[in-house]
N, CA and C atoms of all chains as a GROMACS GRO file, in nm:
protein
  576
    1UNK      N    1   0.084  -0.121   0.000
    1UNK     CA    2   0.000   0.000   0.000
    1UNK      C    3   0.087   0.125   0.000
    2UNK      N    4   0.209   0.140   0.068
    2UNK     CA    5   0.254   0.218   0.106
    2UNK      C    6   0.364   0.256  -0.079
    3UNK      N    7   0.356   0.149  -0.102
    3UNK     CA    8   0.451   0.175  -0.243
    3UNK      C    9   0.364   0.222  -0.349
    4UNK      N   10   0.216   0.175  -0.321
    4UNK     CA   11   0.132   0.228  -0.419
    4UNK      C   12   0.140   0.397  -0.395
    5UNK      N   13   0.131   0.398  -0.324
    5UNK     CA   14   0.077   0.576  -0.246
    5UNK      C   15   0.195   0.654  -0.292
    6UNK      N   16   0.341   0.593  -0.269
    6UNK     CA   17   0.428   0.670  -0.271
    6UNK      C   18   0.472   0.701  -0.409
    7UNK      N   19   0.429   0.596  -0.507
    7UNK     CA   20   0.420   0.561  -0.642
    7UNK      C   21   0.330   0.664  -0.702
    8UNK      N   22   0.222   0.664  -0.665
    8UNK     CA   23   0.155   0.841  -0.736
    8UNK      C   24   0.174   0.926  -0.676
    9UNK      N   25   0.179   0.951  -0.560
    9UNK     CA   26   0.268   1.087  -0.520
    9UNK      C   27   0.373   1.144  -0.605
   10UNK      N   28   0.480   1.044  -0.668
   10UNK     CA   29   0.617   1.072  -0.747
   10UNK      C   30   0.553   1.052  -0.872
   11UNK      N   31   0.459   1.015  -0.926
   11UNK     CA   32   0.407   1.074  -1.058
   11UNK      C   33   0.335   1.241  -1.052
   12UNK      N   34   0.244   1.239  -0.955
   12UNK     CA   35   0.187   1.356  -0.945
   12UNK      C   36   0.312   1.490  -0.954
   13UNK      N   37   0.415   1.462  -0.884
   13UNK     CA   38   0.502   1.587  -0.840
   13UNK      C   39   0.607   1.541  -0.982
   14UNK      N   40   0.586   1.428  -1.038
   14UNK     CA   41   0.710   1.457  -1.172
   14UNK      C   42   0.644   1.551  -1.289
   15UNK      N   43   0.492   1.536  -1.299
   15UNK     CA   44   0.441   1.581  -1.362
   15UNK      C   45   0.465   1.740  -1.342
   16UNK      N   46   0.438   1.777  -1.249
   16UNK     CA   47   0.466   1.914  -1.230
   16UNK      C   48   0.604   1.961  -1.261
   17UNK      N   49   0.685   1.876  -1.205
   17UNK     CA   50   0.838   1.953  -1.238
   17UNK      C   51   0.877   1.914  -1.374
   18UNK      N   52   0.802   1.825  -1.497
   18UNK     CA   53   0.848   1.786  -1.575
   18UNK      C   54   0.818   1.925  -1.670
   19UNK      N   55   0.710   1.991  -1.631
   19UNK     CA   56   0.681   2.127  -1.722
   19UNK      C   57   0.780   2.215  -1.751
   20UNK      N   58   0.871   2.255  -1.612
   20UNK     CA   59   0.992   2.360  -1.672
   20UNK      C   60   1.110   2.288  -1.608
   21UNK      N   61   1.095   2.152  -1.546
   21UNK     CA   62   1.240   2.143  -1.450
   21UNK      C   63   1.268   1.996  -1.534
   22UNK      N   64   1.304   1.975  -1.610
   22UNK     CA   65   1.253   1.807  -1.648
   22UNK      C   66   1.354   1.735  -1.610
   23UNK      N   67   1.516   1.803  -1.567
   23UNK     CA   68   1.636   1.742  -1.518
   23UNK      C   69   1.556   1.706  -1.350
   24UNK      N   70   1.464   1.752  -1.272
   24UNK     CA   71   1.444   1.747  -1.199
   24UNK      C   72   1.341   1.587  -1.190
   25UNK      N   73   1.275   1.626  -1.268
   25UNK     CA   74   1.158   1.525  -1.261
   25UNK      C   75   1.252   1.380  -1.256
   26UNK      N   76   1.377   1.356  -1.383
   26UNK     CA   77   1.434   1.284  -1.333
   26UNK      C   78   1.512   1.189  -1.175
   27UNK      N   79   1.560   1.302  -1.135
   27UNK     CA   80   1.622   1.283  -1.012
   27UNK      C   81   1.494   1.209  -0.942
   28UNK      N   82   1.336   1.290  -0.957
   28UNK     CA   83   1.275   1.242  -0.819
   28UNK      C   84   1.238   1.084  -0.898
   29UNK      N   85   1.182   1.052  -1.004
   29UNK     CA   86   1.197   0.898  -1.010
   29UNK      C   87   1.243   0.833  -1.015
   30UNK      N   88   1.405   0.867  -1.008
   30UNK     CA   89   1.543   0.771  -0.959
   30UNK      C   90   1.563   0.744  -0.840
   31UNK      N   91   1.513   0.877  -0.782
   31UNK     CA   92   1.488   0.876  -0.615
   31UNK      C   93   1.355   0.757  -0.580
   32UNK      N   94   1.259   0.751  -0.655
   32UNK     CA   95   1.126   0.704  -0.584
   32UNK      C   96   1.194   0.495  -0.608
   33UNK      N   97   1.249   0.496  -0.723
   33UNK     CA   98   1.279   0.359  -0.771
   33UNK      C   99   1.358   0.332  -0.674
   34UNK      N  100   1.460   0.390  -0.588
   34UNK     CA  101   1.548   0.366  -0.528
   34UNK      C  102   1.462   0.384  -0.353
   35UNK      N  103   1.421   0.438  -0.332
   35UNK     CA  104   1.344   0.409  -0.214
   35UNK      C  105   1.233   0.287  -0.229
   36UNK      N  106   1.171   0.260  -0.344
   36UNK     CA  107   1.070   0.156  -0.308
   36UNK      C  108   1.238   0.041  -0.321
   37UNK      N  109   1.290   0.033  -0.378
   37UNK     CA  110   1.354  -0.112  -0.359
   37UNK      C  111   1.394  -0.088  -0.213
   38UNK      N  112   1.484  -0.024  -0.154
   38UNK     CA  113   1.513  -0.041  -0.028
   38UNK      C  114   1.415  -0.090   0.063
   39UNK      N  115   1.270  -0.011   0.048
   39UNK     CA  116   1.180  -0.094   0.122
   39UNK      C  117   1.145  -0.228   0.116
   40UNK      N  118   1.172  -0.281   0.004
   40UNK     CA  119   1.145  -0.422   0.003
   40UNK      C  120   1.263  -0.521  -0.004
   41UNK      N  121   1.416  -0.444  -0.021
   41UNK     CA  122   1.533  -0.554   0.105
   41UNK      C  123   1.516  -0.622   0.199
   42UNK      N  124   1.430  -0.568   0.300
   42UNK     CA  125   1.420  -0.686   0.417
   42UNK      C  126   1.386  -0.838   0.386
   43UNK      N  127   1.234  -0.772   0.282
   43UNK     CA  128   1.151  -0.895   0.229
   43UNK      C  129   1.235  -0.995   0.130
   44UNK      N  130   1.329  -0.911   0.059
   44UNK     CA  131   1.387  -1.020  -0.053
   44UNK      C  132   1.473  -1.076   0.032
   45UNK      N  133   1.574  -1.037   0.124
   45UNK     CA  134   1.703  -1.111   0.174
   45UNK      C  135   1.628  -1.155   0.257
   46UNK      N  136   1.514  -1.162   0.356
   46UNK     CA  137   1.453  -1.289   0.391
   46UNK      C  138   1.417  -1.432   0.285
   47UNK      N  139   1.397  -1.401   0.210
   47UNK     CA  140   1.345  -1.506   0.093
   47UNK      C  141   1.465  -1.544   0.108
   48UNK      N  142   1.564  -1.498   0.039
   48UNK     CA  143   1.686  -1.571  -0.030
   48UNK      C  144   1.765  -1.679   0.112
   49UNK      N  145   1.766  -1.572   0.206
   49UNK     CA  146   1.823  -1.688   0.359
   49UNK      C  147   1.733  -1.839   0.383
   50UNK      N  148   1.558  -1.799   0.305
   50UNK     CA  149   1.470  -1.924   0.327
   50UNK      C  150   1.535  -2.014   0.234
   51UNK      N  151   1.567  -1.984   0.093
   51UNK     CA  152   1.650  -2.039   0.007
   51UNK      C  153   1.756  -2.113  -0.006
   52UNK      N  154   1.831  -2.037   0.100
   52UNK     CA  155   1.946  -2.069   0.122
   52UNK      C  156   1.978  -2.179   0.162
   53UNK      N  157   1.879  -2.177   0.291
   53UNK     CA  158   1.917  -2.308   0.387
   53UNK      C  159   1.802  -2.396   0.330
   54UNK      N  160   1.715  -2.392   0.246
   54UNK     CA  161   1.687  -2.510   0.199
   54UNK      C  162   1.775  -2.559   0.121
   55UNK      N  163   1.858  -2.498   0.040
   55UNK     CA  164   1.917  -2.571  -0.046
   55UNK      C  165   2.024  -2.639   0.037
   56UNK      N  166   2.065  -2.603   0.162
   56UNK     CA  167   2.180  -2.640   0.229
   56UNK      C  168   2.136  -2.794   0.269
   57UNK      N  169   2.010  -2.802   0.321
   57UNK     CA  170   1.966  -2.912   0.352
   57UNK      C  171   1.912  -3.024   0.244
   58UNK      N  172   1.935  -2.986   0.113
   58UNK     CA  173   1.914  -3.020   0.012
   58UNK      C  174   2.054  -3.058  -0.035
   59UNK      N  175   2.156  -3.054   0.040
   59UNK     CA  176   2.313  -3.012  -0.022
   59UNK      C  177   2.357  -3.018  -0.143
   60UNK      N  178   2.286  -2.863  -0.189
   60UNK     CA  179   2.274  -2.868  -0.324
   60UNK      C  180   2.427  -2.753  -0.302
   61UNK      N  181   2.531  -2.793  -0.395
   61UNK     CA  182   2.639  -2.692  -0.358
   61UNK      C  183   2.622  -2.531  -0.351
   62UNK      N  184   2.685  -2.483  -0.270
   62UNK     CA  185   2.684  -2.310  -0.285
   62UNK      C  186   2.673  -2.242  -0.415
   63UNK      N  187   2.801  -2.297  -0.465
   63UNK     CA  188   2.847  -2.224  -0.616
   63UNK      C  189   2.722  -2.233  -0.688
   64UNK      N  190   2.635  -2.356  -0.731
   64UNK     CA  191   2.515  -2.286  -0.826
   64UNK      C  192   2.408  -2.144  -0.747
   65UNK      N  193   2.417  -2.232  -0.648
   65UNK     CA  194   2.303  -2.122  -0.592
   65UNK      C  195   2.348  -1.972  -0.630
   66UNK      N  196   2.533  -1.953  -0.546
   66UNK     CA  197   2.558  -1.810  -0.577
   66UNK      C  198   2.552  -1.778  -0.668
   67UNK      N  199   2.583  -1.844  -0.764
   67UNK     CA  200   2.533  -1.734  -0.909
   67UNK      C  201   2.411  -1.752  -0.957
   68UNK      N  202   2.359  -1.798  -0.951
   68UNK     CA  203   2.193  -1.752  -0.983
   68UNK      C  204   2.151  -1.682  -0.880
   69UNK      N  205   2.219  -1.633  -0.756
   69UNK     CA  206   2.218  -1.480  -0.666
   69UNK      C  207   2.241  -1.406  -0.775
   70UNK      N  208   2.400  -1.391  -0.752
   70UNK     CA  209   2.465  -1.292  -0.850
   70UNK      C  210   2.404  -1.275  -0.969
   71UNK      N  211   2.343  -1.345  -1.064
   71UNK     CA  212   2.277  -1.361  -1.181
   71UNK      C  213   2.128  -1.226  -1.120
   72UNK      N  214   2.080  -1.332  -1.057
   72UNK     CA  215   1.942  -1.235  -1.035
   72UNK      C  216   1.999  -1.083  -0.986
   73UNK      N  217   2.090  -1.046  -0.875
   73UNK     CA  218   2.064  -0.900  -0.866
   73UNK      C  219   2.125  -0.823  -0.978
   74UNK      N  220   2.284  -0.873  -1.106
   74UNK     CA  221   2.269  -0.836  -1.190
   74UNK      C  222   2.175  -0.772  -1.274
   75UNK      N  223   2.060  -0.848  -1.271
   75UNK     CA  224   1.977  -0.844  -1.351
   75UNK      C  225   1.882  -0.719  -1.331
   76UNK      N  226   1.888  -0.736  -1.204
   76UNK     CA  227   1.797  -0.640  -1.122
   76UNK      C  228   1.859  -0.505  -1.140
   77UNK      N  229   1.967  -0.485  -1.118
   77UNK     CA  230   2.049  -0.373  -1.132
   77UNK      C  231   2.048  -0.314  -1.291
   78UNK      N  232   2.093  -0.364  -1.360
   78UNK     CA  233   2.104  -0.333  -1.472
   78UNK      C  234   1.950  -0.271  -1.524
   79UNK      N  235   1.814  -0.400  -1.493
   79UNK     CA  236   1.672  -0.326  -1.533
   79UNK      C  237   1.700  -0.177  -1.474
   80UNK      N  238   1.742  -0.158  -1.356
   80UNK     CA  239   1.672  -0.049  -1.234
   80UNK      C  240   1.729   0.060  -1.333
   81UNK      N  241   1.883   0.054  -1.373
   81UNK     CA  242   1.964   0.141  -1.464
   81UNK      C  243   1.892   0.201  -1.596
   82UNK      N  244   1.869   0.028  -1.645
   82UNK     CA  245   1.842   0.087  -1.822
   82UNK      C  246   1.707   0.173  -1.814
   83UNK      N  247   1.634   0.105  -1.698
   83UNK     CA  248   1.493   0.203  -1.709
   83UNK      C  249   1.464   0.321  -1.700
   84UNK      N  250   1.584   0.387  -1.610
   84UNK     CA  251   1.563   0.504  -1.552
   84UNK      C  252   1.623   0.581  -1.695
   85UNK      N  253   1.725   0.521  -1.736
   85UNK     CA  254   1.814   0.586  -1.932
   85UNK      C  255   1.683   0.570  -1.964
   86UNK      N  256   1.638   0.507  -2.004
   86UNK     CA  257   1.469   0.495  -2.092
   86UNK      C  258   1.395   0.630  -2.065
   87UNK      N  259   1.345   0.624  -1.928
   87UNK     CA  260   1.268   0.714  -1.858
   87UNK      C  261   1.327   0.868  -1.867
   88UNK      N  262   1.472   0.906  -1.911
   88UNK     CA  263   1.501   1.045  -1.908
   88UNK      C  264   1.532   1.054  -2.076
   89UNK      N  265   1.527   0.919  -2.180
   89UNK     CA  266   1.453   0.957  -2.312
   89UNK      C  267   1.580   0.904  -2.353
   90UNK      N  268   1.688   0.864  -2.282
   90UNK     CA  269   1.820   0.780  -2.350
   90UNK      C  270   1.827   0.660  -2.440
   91UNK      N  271   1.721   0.611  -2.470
   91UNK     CA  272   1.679   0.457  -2.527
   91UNK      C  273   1.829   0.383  -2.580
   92UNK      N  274   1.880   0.437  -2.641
   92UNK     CA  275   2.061   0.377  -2.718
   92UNK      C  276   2.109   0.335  -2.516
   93UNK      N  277   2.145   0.445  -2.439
   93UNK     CA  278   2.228   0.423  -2.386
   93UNK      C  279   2.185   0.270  -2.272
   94UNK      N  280   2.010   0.305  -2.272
   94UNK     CA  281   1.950   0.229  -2.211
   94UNK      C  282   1.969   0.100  -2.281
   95UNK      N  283   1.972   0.049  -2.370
   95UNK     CA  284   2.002  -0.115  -2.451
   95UNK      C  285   2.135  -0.050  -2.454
   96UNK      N  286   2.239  -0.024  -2.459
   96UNK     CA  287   2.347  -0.049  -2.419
   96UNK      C  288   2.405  -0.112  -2.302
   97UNK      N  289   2.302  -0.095  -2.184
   97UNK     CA  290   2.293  -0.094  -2.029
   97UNK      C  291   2.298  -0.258  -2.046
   98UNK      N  292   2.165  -0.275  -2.095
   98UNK     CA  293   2.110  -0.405  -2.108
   98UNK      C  294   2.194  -0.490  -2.166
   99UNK      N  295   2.250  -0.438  -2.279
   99UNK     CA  296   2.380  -0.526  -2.360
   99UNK      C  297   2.467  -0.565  -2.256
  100UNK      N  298   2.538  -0.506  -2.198
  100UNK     CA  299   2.637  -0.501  -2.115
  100UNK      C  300   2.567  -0.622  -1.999
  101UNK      N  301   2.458  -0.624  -1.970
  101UNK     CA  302   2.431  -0.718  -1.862
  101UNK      C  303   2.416  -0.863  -1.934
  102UNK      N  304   2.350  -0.841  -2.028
  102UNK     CA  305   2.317  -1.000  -2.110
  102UNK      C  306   2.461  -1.085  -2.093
  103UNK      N  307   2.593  -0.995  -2.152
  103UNK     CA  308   2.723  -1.027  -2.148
  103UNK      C  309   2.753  -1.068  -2.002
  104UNK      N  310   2.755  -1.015  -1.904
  104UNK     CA  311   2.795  -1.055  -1.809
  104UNK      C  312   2.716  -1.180  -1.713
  105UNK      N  313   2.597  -1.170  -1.743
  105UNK     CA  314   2.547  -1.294  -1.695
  105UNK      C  315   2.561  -1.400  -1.792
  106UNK      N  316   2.580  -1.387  -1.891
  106UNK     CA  317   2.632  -1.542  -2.026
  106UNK      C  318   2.771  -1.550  -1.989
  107UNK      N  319   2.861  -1.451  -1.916
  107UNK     CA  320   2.982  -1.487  -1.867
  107UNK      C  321   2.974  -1.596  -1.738
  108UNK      N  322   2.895  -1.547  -1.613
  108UNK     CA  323   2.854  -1.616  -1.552
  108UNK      C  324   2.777  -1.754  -1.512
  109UNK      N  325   2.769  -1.766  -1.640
  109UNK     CA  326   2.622  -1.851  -1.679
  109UNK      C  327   2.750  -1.979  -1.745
  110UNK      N  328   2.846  -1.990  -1.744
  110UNK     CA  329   2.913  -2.039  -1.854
  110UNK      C  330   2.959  -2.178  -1.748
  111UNK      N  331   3.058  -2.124  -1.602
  111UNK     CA  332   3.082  -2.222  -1.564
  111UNK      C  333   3.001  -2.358  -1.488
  112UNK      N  334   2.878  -2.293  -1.523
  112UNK     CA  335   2.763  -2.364  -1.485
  112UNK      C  336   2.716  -2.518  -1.603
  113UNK      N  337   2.717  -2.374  -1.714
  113UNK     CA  338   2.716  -2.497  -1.798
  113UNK      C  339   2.767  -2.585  -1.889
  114UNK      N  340   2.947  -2.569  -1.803
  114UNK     CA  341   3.036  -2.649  -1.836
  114UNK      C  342   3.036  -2.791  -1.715
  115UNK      N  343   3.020  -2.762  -1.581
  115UNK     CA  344   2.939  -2.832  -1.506
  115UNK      C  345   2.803  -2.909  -1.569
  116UNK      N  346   2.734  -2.885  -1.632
  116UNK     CA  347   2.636  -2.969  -1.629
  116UNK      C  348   2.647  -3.062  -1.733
  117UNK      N  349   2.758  -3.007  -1.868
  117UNK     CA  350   2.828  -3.089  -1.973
  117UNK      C  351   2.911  -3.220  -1.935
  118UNK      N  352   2.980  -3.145  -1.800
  118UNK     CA  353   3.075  -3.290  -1.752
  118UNK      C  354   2.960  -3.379  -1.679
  119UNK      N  355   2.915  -3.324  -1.611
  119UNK     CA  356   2.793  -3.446  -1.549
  119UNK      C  357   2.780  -3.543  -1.654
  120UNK      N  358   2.755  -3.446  -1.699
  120UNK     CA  359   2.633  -3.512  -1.871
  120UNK      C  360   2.710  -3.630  -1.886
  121UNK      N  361   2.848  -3.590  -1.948
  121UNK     CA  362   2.934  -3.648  -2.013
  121UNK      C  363   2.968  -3.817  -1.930
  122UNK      N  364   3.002  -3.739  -1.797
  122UNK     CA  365   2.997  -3.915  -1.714
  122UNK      C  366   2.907  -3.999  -1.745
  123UNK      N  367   2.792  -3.940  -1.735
  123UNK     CA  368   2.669  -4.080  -1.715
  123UNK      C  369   2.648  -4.141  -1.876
  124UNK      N  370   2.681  -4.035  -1.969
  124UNK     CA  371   2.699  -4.064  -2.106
  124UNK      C  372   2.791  -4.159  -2.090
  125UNK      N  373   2.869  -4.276  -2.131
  125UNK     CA  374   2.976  -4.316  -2.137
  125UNK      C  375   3.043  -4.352  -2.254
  126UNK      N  376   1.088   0.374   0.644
  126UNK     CA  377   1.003   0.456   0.539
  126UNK      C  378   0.977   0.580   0.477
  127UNK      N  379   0.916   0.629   0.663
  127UNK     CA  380   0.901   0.761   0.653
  127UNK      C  381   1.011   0.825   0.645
  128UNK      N  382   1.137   0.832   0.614
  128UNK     CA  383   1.226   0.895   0.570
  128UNK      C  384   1.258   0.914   0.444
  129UNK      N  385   1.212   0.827   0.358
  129UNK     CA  386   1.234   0.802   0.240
  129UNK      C  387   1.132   0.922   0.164
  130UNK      N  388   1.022   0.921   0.254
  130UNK     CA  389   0.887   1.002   0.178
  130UNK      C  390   0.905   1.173   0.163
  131UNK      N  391   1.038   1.164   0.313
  131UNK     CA  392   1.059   1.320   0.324
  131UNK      C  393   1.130   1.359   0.240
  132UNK      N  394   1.275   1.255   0.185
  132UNK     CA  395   1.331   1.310   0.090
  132UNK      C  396   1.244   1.340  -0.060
  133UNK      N  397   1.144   1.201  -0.100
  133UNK     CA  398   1.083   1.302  -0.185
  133UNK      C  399   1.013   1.416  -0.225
  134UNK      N  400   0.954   1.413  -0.083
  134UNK     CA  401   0.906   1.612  -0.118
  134UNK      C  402   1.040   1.703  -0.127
  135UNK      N  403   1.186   1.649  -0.008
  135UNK     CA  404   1.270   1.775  -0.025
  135UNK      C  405   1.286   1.818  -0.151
  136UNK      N  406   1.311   1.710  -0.284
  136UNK     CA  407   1.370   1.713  -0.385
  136UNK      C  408   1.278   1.714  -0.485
  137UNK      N  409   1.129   1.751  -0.462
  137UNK     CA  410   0.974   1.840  -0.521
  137UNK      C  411   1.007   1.986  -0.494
  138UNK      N  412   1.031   1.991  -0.345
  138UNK     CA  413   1.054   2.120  -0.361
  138UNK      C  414   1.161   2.179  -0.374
  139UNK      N  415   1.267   2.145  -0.372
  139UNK     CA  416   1.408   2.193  -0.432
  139UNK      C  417   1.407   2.203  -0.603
  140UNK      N  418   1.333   2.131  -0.648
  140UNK     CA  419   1.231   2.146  -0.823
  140UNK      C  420   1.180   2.263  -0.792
  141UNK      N  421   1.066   2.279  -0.725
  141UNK     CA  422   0.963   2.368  -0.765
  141UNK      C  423   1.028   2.515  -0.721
  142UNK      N  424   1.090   2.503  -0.626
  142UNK     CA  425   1.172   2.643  -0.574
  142UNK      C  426   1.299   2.704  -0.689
  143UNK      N  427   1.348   2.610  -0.739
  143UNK     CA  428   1.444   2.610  -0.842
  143UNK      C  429   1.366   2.670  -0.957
  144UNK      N  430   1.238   2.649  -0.975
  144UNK     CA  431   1.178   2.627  -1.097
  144UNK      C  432   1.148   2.801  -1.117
  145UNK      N  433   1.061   2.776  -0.988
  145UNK     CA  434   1.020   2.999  -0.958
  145UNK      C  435   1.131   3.069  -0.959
  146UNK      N  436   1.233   3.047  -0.893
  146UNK     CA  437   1.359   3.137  -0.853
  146UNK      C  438   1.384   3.122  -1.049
  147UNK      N  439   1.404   3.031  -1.112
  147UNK     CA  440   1.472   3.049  -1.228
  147UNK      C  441   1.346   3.143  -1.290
  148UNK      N  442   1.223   3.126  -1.278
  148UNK     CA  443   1.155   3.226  -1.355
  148UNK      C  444   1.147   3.391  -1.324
  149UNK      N  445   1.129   3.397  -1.190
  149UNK     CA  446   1.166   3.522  -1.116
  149UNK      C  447   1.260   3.618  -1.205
  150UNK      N  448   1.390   3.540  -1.196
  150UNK     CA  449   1.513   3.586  -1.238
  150UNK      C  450   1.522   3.649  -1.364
  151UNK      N  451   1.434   3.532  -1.460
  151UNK     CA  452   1.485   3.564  -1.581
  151UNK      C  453   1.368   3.658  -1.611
  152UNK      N  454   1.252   3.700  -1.529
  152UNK     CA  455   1.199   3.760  -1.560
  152UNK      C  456   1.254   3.946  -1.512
  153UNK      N  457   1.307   3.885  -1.428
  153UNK     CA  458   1.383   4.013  -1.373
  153UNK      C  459   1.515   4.081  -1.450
  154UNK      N  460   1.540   4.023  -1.572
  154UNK     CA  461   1.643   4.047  -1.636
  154UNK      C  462   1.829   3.956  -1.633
  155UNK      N  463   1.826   3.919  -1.466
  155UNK     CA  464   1.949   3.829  -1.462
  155UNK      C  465   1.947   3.719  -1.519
  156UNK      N  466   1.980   3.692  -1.646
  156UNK     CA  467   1.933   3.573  -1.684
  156UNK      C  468   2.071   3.469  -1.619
  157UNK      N  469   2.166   3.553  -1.655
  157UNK     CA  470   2.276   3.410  -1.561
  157UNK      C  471   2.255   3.413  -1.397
  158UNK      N  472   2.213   3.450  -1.324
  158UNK     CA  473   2.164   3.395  -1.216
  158UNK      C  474   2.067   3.341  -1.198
  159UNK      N  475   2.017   3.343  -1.313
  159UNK     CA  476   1.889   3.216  -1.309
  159UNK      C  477   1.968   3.082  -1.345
  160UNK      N  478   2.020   3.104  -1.421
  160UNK     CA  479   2.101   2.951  -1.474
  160UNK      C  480   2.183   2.907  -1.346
  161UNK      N  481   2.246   2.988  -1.236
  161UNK     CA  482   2.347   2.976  -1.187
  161UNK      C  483   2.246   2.906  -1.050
  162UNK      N  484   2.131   2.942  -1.005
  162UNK     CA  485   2.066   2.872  -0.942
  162UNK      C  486   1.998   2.764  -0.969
  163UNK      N  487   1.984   2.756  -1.104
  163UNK     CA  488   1.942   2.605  -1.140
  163UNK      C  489   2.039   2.520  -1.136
  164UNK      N  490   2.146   2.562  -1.150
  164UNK     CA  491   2.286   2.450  -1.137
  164UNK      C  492   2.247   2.476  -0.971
  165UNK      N  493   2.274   2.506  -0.884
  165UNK     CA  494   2.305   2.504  -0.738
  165UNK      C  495   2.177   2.367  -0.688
  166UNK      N  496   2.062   2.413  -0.744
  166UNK     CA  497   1.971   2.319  -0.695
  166UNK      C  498   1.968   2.179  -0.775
  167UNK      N  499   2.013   2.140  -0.897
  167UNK     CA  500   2.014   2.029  -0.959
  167UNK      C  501   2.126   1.985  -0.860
  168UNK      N  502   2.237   2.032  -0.830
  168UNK     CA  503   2.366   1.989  -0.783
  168UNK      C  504   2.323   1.916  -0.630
  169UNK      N  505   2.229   2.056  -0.548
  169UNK     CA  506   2.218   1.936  -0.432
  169UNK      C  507   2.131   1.813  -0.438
  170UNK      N  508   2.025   1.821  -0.520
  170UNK     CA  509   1.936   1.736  -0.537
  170UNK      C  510   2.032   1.608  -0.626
  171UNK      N  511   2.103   1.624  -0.703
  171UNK     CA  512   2.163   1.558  -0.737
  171UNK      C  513   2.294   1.428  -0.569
  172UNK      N  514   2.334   1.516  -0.521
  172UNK     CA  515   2.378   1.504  -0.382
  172UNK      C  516   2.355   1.380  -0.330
  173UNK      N  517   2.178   1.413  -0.299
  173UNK     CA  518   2.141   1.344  -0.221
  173UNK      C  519   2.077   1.200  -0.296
  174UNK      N  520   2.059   1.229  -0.410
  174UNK     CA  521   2.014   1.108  -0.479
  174UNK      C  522   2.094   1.037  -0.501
  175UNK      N  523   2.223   1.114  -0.505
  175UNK     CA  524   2.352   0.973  -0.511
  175UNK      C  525   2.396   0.927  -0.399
  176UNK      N  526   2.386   0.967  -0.316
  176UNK     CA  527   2.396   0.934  -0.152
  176UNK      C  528   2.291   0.833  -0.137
  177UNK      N  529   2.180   0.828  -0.207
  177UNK     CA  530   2.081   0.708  -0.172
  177UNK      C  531   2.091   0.600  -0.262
  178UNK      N  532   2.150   0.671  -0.377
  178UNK     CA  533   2.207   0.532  -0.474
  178UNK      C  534   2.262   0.468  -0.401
  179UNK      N  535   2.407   0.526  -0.362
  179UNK     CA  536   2.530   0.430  -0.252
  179UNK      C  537   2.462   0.351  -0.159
  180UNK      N  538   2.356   0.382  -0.104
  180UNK     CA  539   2.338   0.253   0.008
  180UNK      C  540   2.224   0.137  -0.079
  181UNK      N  541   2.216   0.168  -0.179
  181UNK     CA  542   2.093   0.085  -0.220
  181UNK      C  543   2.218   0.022  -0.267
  182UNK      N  544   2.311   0.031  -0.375
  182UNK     CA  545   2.402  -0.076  -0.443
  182UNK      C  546   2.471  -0.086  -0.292
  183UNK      N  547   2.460  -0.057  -0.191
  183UNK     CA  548   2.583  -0.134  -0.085
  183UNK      C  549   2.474  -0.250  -0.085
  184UNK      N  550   2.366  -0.218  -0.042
  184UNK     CA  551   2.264  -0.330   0.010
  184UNK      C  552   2.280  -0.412  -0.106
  185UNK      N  553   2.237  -0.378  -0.247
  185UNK     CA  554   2.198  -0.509  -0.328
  185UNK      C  555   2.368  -0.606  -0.354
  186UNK      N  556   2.498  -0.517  -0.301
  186UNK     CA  557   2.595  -0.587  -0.322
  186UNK      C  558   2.574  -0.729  -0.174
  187UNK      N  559   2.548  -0.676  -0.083
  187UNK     CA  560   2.531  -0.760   0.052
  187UNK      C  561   2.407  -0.857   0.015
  188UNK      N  562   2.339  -0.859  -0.044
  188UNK     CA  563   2.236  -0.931  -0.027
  188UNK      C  564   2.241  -0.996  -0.114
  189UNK      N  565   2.264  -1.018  -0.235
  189UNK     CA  566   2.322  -1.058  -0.381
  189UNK      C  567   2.416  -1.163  -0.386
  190UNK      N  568   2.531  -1.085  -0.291
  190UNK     CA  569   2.678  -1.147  -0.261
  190UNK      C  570   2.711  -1.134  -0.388
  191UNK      N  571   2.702  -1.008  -0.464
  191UNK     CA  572   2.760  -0.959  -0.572
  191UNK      C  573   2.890  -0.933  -0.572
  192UNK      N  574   2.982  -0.978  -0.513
  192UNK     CA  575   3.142  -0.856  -0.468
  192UNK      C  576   3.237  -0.870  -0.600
   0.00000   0.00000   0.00000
């Protein structure tokens, strides 16, 4: 509720400053994107600790899990970025943003699925 | 929370005060002190929004285990 509320509040007041201040209007929905995620840190790094230790008890190794961490807040980061380039009318720099992340999570993404090739490969014989 | 809500009005009205003072001005003839206060107020508003960037990427680096 509280993200809804705070969510048109920062439309209502971009609208206004977007008339003569529009460098402004920016700042406040970089500001509003960046306060609603903080509010909902508690909630995600609770999830991920529920995650965690299931997988521990699952003894599913660390290393996949951490990078499909690292994978997901990548991901997250990069949206939060390219959107806000989108949102102040950058569109190039914004899929540039995005380029740059696709690359780094297919970097990440790699020793995983050289791991799942050797598995493969054993039971293959 | 409620901290979060105050900075967005500061940085509504550090807009909207920026916005009059620049019209004031230029209506008053100084036109570079109108410009020169729109830089002063983008700059702090700018400030503080990067000051709230920094703890949001500290957090999503800690919580991520992005390092």
């Amino acid at each position: 509720m509280q993200v809804v509320g705070l969510g048109l509040v920062v439309a209502v007041l971009a609208i206004i400053l977007r008339g003569n201040r529009p460098e402004m209007a920016i700042m406040l929905s970089m500001a509003a994107g960046i306060i609603i995620f903080l509010s909902m840190m508690g909630k995600i790094s609770s999830v991920l600790e529920v995650i965690t230790d299931l997988s521990d008890r699952a003894n599913i190794s660390m290393v996949y899990l951490g990078t499909i961490l690292k994978i997901v807040g990548i991901a997250y980061v990069a949206d939060f970025g390219a959107q806000i380039c989108r949102d102040a009318g950058e569109g190039a720099v914004a899929s540039k943003i995005e380029f740059a992340a696709k690359i780094i999570v297919l970097v990440m993404a790699v020793p995983i699925v050289v791991a799942v090739l050797n598995s493969l490969l054993k039971v293959v014989p | 929370m409620g901290s979060d809500v105050n900075l967005i009005f500061k940085i509504a009205g550090v807009g909207i005060l920026v916005a009059a003072a620049h019209w004031v001005l230029k209506s008053a003839g100084k036109e570079d002190y109108a410009f020169i206060t729109t830089l002063g107020g983008v700059a702090v508003v700018l400030v503080w929004v990067i000051y709230q960037l920094g703890t949001l990427f500290d957090q999503v680096k800690s919580v991520f285990k992005l390092f």
